[in-house]
C-alpha positions as YAML, in Angstrom:
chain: A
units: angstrom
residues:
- id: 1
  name: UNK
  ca: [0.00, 0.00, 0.00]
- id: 2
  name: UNK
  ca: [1.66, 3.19, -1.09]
- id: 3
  name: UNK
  ca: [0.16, 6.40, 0.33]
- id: 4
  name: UNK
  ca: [0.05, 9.56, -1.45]
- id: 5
  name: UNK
  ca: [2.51, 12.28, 0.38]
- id: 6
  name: UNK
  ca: [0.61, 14.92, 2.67]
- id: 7
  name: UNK
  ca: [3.54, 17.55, 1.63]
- id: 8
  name: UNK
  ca: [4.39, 18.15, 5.20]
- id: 9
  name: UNK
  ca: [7.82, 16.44, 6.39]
- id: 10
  name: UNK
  ca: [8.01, 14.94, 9.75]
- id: 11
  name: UNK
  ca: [10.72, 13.42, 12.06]
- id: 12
  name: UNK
  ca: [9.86, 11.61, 15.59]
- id: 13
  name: UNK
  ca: [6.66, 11.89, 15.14]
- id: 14
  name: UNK
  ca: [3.89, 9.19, 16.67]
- id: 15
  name: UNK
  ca: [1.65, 6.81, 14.54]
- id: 16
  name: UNK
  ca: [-0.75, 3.98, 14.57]
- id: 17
  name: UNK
  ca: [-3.38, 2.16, 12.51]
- id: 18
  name: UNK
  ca: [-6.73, 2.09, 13.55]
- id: 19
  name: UNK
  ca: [-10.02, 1.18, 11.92]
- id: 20
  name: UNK
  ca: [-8.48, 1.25, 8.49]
- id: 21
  name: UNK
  ca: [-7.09, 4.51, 9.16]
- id: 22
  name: UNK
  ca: [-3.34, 5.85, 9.58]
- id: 23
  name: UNK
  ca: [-3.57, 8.23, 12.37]
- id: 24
  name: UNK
  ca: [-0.14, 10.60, 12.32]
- id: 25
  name: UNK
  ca: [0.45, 12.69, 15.21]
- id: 26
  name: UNK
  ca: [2.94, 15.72, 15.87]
- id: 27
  name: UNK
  ca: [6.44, 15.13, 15.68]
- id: 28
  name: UNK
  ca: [9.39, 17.64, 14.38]
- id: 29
  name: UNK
  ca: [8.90, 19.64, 11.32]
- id: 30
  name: UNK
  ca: [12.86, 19.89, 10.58]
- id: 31
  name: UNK
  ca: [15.60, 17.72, 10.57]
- id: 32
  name: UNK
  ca: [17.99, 20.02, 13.36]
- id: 33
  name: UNK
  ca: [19.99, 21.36, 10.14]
- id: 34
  name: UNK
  ca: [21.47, 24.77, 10.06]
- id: 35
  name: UNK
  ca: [19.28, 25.94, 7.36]
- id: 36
  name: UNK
  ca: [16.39, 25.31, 10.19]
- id: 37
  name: UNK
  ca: [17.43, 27.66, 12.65]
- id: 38
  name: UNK
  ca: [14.57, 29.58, 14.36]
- id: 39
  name: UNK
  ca: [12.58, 26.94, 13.60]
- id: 40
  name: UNK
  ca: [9.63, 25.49, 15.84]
- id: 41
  name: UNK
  ca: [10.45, 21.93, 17.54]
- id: 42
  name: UNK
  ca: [7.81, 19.97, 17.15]
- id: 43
  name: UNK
  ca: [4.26, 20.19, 15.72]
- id: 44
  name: UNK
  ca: [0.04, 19.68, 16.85]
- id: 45
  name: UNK
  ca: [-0.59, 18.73, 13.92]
- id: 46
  name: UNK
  ca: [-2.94, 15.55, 13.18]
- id: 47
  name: UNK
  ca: [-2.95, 13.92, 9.62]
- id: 48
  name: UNK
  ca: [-5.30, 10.89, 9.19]
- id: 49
  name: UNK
  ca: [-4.89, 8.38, 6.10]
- id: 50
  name: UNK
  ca: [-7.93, 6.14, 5.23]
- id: 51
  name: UNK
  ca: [-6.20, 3.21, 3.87]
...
């Protein structure tokens, strides 16, 4: 099953299947490099995937 990219990248972030859904749950918008600097940690945001 290949799902189609939401266009937001995330690192440590928490996930789980339930239901037939792919529930995706905050983790760290950037990858710590210097070009992220001033960045915001980590990220609310909730993506669900009906697979």
């Amino acid at each position: 099953l290949i799902l189609r990219d939401s266009g937001f990248f995330r690192y440590l972030h928490t996930a789980v299947i339930v239901g037939g859904n792919m529930l995706v749950f905050g983790g760290n918008t950037h990858n710590d490099t210097s070009m992220s600097h001033g960045a915001k940690c980590f990220s609310s945001d909730f993506i669900a995937y009906s697979i």
